[in-house]
Backbone as JSON Lines, residues from 0, in Angstrom:
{"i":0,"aa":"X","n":[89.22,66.51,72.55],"ca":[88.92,65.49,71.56],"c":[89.85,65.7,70.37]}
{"i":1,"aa":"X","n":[90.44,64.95,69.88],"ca":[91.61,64.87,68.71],"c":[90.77,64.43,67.52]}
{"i":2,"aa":"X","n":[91.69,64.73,66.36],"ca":[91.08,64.01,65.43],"c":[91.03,62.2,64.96]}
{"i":3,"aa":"X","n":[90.3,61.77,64.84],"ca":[90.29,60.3,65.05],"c":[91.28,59.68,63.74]}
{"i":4,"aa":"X","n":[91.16,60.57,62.79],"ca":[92.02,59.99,61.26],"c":[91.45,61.02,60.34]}
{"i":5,"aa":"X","n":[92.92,61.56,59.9],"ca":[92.83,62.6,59.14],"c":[92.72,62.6,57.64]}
{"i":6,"aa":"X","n":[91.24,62.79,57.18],"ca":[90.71,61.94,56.09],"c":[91.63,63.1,54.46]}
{"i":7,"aa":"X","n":[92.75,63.83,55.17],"ca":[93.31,64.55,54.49],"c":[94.44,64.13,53.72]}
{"i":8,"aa":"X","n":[94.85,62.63,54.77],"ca":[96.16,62.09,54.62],"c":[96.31,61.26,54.34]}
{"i":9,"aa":"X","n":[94.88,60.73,53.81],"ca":[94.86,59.23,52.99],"c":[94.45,58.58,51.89]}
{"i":10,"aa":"X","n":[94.58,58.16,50.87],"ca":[95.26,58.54,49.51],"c":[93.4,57.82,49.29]}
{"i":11,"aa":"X","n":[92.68,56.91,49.66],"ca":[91.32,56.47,49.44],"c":[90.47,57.83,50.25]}
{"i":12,"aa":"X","n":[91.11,58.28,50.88],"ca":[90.04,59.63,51.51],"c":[90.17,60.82,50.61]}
{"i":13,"aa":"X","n":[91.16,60.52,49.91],"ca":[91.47,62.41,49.28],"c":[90.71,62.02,48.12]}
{"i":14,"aa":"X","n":[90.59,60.61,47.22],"ca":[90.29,60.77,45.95],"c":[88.88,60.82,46.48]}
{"i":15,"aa":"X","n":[88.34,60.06,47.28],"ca":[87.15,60.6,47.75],"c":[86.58,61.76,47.5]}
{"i":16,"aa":"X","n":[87.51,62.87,48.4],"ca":[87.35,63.91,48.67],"c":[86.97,64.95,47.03]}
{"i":17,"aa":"X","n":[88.08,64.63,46.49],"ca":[87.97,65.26,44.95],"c":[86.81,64.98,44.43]}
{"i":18,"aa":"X","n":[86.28,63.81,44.3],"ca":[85.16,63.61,43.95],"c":[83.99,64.46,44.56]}
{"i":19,"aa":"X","n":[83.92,64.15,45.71],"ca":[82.84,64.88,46.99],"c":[82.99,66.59,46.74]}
{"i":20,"aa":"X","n":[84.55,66.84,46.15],"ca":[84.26,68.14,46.11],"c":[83.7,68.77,44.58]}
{"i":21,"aa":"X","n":[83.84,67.6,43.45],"ca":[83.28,67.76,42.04],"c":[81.77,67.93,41.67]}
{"i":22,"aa":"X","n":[80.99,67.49,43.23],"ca":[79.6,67.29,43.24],"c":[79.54,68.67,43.87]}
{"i":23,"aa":"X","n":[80.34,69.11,44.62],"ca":[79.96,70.74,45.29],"c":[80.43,71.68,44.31]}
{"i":24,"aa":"X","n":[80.99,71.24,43.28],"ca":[81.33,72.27,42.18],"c":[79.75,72.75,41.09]}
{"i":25,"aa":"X","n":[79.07,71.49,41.17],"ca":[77.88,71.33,40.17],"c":[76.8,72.28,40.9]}
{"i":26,"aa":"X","n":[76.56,71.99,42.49],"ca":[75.84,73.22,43.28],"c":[76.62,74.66,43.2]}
{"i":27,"aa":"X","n":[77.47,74.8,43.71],"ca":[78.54,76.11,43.27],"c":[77.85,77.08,41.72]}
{"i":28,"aa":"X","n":[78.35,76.17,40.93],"ca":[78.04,76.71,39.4],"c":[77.08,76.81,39.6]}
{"i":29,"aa":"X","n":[75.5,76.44,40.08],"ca":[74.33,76.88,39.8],"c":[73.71,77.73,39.73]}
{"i":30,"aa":"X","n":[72.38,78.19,39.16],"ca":[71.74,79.26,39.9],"c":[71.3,79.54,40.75]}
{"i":31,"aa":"X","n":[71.69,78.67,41.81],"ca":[71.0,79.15,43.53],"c":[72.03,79.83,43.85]}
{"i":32,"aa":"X","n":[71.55,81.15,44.29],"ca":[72.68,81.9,45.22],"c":[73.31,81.41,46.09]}
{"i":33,"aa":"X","n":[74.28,82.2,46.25],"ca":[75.72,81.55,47.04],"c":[75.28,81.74,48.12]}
{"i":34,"aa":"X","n":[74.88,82.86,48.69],"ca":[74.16,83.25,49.5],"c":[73.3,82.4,50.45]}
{"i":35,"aa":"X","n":[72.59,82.16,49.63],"ca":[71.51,80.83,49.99],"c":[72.33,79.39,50.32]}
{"i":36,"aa":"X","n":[73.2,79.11,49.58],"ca":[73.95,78.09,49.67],"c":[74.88,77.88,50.88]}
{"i":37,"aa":"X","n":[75.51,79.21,51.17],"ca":[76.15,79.08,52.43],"c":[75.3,79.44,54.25]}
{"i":38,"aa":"X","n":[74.05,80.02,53.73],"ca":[72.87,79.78,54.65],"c":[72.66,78.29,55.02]}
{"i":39,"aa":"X","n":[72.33,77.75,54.12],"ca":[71.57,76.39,54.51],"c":[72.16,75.52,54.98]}
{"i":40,"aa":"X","n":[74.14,75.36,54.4],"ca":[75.31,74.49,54.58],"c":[75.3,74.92,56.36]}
{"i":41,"aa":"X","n":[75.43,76.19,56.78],"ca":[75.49,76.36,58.48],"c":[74.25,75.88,58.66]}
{"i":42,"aa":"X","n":[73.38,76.04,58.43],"ca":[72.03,75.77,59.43],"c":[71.94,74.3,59.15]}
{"i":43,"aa":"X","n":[72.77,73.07,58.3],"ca":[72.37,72.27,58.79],"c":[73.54,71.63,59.74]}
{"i":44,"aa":"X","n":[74.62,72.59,59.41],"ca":[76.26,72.32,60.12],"c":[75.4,72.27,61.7]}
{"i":45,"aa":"X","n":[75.1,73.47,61.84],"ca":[74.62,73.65,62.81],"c":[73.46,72.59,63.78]}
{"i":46,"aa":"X","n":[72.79,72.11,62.95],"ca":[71.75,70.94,63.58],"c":[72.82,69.61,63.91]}
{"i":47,"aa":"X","n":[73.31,69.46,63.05],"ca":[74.38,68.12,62.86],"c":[75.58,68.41,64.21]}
{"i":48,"aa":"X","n":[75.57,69.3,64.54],"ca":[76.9,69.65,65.37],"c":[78.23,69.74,64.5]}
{"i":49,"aa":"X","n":[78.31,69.99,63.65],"ca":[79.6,69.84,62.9],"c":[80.29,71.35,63.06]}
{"i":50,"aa":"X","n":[81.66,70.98,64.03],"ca":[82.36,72.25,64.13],"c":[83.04,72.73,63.01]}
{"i":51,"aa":"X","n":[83.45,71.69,62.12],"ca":[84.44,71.88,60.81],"c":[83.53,72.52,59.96]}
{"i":52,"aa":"X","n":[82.62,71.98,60.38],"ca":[81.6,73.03,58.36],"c":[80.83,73.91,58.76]}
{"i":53,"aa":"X","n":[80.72,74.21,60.59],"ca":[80.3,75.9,60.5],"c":[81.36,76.5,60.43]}
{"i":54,"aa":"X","n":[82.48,76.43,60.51],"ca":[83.98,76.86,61.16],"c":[84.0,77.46,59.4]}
{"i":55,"aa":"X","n":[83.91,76.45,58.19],"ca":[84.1,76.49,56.68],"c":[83.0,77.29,56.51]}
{"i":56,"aa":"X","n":[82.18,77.22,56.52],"ca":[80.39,78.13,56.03],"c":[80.97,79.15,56.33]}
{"i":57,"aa":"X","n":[81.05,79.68,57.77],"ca":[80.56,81.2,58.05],"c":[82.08,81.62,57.48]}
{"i":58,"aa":"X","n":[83.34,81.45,58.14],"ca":[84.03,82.0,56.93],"c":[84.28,82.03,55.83]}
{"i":59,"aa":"X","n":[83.65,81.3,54.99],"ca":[83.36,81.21,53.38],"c":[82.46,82.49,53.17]}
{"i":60,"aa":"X","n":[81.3,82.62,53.61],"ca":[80.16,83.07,54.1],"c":[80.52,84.91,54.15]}
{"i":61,"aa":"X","n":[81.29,84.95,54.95],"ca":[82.2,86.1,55.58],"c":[83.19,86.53,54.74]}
{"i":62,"aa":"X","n":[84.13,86.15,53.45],"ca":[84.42,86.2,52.57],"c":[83.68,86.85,51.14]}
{"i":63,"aa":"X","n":[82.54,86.08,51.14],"ca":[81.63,86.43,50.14],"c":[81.41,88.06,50.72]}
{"i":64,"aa":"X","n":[81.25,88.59,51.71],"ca":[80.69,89.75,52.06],"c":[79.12,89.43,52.9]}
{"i":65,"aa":"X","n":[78.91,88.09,52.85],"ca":[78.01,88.21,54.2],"c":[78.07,89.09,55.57]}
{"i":66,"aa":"X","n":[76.22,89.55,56.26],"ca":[77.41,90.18,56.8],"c":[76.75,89.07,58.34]}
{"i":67,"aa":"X","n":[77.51,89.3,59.68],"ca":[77.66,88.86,61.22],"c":[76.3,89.1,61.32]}
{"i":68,"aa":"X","n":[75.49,89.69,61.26],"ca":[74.11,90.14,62.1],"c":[73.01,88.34,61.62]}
{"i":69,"aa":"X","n":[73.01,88.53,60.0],"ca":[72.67,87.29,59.63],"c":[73.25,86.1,59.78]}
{"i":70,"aa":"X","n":[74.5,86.06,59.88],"ca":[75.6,84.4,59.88],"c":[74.92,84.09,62.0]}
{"i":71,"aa":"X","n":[74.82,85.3,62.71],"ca":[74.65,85.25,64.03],"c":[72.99,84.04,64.16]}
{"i":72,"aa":"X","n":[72.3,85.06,63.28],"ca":[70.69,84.81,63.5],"c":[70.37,83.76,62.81]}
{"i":73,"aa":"X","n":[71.28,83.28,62.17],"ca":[70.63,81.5,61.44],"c":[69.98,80.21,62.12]}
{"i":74,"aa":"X","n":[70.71,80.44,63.36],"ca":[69.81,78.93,64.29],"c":[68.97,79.67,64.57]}
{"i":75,"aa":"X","n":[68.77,81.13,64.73],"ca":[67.61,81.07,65.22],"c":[66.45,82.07,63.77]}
{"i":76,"aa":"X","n":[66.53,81.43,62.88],"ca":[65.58,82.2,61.7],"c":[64.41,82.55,62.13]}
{"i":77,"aa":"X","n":[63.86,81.39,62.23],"ca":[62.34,81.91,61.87],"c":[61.93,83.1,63.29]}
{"i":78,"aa":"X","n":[62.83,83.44,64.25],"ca":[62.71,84.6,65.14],"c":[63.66,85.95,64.71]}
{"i":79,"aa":"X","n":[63.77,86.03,63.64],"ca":[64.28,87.26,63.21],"c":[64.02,87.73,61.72]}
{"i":80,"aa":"X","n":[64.56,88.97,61.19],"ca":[63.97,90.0,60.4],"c":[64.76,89.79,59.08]}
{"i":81,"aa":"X","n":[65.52,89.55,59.44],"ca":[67.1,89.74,58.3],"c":[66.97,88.66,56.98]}
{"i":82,"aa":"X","n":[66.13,87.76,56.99],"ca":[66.08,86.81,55.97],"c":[65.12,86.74,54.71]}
{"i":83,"aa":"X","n":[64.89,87.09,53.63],"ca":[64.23,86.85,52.92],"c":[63.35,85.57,53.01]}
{"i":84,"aa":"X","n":[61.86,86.04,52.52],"ca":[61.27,85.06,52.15],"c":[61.38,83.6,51.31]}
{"i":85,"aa":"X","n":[62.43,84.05,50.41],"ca":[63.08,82.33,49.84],"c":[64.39,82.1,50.55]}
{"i":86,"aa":"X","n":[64.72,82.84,51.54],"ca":[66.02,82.2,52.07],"c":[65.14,81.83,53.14]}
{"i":87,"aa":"X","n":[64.44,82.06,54.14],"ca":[63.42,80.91,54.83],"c":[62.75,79.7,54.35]}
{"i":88,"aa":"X","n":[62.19,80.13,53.04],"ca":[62.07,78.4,52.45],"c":[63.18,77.55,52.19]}
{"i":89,"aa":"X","n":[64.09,78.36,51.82],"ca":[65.82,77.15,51.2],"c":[65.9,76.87,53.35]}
{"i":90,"aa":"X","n":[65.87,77.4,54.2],"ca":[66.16,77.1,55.32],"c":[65.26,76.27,56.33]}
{"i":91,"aa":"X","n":[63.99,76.79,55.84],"ca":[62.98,75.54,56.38],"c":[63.26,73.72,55.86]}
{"i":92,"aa":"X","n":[63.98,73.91,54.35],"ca":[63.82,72.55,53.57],"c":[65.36,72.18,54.54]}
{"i":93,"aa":"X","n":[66.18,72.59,54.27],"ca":[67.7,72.4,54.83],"c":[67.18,71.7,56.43]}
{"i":94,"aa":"X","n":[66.47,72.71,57.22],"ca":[65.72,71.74,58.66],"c":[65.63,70.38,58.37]}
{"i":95,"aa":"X","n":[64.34,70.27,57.9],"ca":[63.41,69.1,57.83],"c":[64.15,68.19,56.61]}
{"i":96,"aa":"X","n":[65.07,68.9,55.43],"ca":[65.63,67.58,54.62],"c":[66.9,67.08,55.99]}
{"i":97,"aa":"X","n":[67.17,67.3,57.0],"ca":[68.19,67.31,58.22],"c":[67.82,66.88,58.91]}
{"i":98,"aa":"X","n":[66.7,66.79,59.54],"ca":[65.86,66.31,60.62],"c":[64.94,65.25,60.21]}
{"i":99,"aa":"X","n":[65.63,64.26,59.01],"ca":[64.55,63.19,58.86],"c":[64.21,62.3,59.8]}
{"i":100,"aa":"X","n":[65.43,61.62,61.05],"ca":[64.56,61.14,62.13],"c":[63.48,61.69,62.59]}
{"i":101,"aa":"X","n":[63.55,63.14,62.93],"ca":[62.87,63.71,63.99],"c":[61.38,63.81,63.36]}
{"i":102,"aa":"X","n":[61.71,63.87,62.15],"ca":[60.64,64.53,61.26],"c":[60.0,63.55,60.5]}
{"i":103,"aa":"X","n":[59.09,62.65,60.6],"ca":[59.02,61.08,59.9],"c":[58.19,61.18,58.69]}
{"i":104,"aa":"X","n":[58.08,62.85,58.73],"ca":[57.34,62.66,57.12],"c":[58.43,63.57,56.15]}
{"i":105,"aa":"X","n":[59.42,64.0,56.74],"ca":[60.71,64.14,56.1],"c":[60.35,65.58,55.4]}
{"i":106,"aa":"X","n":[60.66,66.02,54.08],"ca":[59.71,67.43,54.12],"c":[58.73,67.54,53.94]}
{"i":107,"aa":"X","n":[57.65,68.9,54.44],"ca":[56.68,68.87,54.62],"c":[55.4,68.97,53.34]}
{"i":108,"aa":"X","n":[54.48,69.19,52.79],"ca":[54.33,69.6,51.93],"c":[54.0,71.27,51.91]}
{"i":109,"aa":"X","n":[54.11,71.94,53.43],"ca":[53.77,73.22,53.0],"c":[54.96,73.86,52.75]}
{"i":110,"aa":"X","n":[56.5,73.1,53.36],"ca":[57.85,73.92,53.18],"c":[58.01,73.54,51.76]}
{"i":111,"aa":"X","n":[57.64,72.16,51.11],"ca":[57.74,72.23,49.64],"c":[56.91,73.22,48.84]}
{"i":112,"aa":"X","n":[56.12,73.78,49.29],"ca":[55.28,74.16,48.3],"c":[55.97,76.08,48.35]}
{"i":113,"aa":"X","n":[56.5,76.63,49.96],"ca":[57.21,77.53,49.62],"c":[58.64,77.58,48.81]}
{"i":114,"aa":"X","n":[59.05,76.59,48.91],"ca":[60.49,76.29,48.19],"c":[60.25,76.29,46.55]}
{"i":115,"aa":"X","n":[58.59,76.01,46.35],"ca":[58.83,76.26,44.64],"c":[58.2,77.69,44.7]}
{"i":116,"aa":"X","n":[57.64,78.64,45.52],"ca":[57.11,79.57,44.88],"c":[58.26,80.64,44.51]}
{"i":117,"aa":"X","n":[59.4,79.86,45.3],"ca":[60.54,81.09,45.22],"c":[61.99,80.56,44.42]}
{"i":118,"aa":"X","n":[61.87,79.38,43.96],"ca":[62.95,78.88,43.47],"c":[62.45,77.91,41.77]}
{"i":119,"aa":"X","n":[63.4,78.12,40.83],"ca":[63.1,77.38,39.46],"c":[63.43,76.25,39.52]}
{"i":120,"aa":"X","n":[62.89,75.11,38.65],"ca":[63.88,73.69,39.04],"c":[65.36,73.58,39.06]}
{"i":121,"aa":"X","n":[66.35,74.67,37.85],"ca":[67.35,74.18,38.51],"c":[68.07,74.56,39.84]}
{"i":122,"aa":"X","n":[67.37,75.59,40.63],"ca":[67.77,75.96,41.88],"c":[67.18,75.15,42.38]}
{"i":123,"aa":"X","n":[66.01,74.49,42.6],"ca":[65.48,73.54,43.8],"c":[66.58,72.07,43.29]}
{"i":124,"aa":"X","n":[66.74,71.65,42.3],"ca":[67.65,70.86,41.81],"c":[69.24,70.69,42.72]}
{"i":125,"aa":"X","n":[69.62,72.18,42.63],"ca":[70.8,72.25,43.66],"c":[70.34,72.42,45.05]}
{"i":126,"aa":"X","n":[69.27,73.11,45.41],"ca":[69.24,73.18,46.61],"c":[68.99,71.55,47.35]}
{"i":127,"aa":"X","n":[68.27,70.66,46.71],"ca":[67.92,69.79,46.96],"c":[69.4,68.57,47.26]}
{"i":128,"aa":"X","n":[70.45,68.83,46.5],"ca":[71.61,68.19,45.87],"c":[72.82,68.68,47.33]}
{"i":129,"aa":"X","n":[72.51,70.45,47.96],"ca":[72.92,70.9,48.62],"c":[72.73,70.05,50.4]}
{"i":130,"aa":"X","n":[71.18,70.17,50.45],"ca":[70.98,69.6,51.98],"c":[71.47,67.84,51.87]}
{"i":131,"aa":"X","n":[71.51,67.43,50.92],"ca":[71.9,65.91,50.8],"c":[73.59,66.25,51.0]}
{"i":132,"aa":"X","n":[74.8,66.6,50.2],"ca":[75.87,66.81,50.29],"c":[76.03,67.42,51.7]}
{"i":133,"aa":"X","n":[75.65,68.4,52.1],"ca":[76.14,68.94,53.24],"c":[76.04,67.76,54.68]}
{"i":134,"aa":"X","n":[74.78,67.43,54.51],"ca":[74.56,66.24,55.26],"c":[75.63,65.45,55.64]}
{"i":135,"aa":"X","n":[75.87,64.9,53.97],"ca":[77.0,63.85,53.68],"c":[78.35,64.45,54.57]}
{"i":136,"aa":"X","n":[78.71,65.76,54.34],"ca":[80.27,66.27,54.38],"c":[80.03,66.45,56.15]}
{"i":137,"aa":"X","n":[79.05,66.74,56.62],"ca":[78.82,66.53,58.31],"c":[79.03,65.75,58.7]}
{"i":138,"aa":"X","n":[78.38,64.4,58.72],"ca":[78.75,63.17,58.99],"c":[80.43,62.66,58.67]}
{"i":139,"aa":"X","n":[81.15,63.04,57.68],"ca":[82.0,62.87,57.6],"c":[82.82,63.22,58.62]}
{"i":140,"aa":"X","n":[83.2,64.46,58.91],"ca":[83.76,65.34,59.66],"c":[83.17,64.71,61.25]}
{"i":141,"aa":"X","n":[82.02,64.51,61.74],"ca":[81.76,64.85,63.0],"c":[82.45,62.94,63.2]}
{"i":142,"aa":"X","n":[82.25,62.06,62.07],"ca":[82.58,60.83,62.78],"c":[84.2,60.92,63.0]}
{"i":143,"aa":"X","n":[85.0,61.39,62.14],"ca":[86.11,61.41,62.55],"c":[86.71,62.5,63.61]}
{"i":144,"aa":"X","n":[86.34,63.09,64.15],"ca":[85.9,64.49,64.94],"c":[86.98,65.55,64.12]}
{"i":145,"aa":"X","n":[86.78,65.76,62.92],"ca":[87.6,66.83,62.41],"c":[86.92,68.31,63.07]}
{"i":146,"aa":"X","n":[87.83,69.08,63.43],"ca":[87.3,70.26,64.21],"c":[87.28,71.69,64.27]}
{"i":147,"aa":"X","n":[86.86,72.55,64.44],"ca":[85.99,73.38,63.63],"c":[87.58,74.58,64.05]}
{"i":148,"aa":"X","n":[87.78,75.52,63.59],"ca":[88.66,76.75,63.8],"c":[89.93,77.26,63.49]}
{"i":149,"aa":"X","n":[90.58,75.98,62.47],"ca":[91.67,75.99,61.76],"c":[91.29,76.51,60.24]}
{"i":150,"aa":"X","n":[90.09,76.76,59.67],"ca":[89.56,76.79,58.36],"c":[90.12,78.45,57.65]}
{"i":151,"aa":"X","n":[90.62,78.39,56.9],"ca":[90.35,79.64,56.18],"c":[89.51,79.38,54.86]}
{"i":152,"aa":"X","n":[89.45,80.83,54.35],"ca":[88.39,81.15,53.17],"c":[89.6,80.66,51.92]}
{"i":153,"aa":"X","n":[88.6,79.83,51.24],"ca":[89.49,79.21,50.02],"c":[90.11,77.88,50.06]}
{"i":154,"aa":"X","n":[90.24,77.5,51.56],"ca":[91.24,76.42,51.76],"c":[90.85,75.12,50.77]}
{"i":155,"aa":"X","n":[89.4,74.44,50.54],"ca":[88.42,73.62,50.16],"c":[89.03,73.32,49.15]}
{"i":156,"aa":"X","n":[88.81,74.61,48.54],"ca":[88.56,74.6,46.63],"c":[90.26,74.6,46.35]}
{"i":157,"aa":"X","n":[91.09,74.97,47.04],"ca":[92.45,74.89,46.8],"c":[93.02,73.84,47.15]}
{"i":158,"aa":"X","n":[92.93,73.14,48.02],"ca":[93.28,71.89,47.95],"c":[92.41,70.98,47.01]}
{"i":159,"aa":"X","n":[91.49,70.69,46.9],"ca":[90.65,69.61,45.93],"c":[89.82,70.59,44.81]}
{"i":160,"aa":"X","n":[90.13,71.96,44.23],"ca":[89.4,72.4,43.4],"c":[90.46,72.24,42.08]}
């Protein structure tokens, strides 16, 4: 599968892009850990099928000093040890804000109610800002089939930062 149009090389896709990447600067700067941030961006890369933004996550991810045991065990969280209690709520909301077909009451009220015992408004603020953008930057990527394994750490923010 090739890429369908390379939203890199076209002068209405890049200013796009700058923009799209000015809204990931406002989550970035926040107080939700990065940590958390590059958790939730794979686990919903991951639901979405998007090869380009797990390909970007885990080596972003892997950069930061994440380490393989956790970037491994993310699709499968809630069956392993390695995750904090608010990085399961930022990952339960990332699911279900992802799975709104599947999920027709969209989030739940018991994953909301863990997402505030462990996060302040302006982290639920970004986290909330996070599963919407990532969403967005999936869909992007998977309609044009941009594809996952050319990515290095930094590439993002250096071209559009």
């Amino acid at each position: 599968m090739d890429t369908r149009f390379d939203m890199f090389d076209n002068e209405i896709a890049v200013r796009f892009a700058k923009r799209f990447a000015n809204a990931g600067l406002v989550i970035q700067q926040s107080p939700l850990p990065r940590t958390t941030q590059e958790l939730v961006s794979l686990r919903a890369s991951q639901i979405n099928g998007c090869g380009w933004c797990i390909d970007m996550h885990t080596k972003e991810a892997l950069a930061d000093g994440e380490g393989a045991v956790r970037l491994n065990l993310v699709a499968a969280w809630r069956e392993s040890t390695v995750f904090t209690e608010a990085e399961q709520a930022a990952l339960a909301l990332a699911e279900e804000g992802t799975r709104l077909a599947d999920a027709h009451q969209g989030v739940s009220d018991e994953t909301w109610a863990r997402v505030r015992r462990h996060y302040d408004d302006d982290q639920i603020a970004a986290l909330v800002a996070l599963v919407a953008l990532i969403n967005a930057a999936n869909r992007l990527a998977v309609i044009v089939h941009q594809r996952g394994g050319s990515y290095q750490p930094g590439m993002f923010a250096a071209a559009f930062g």
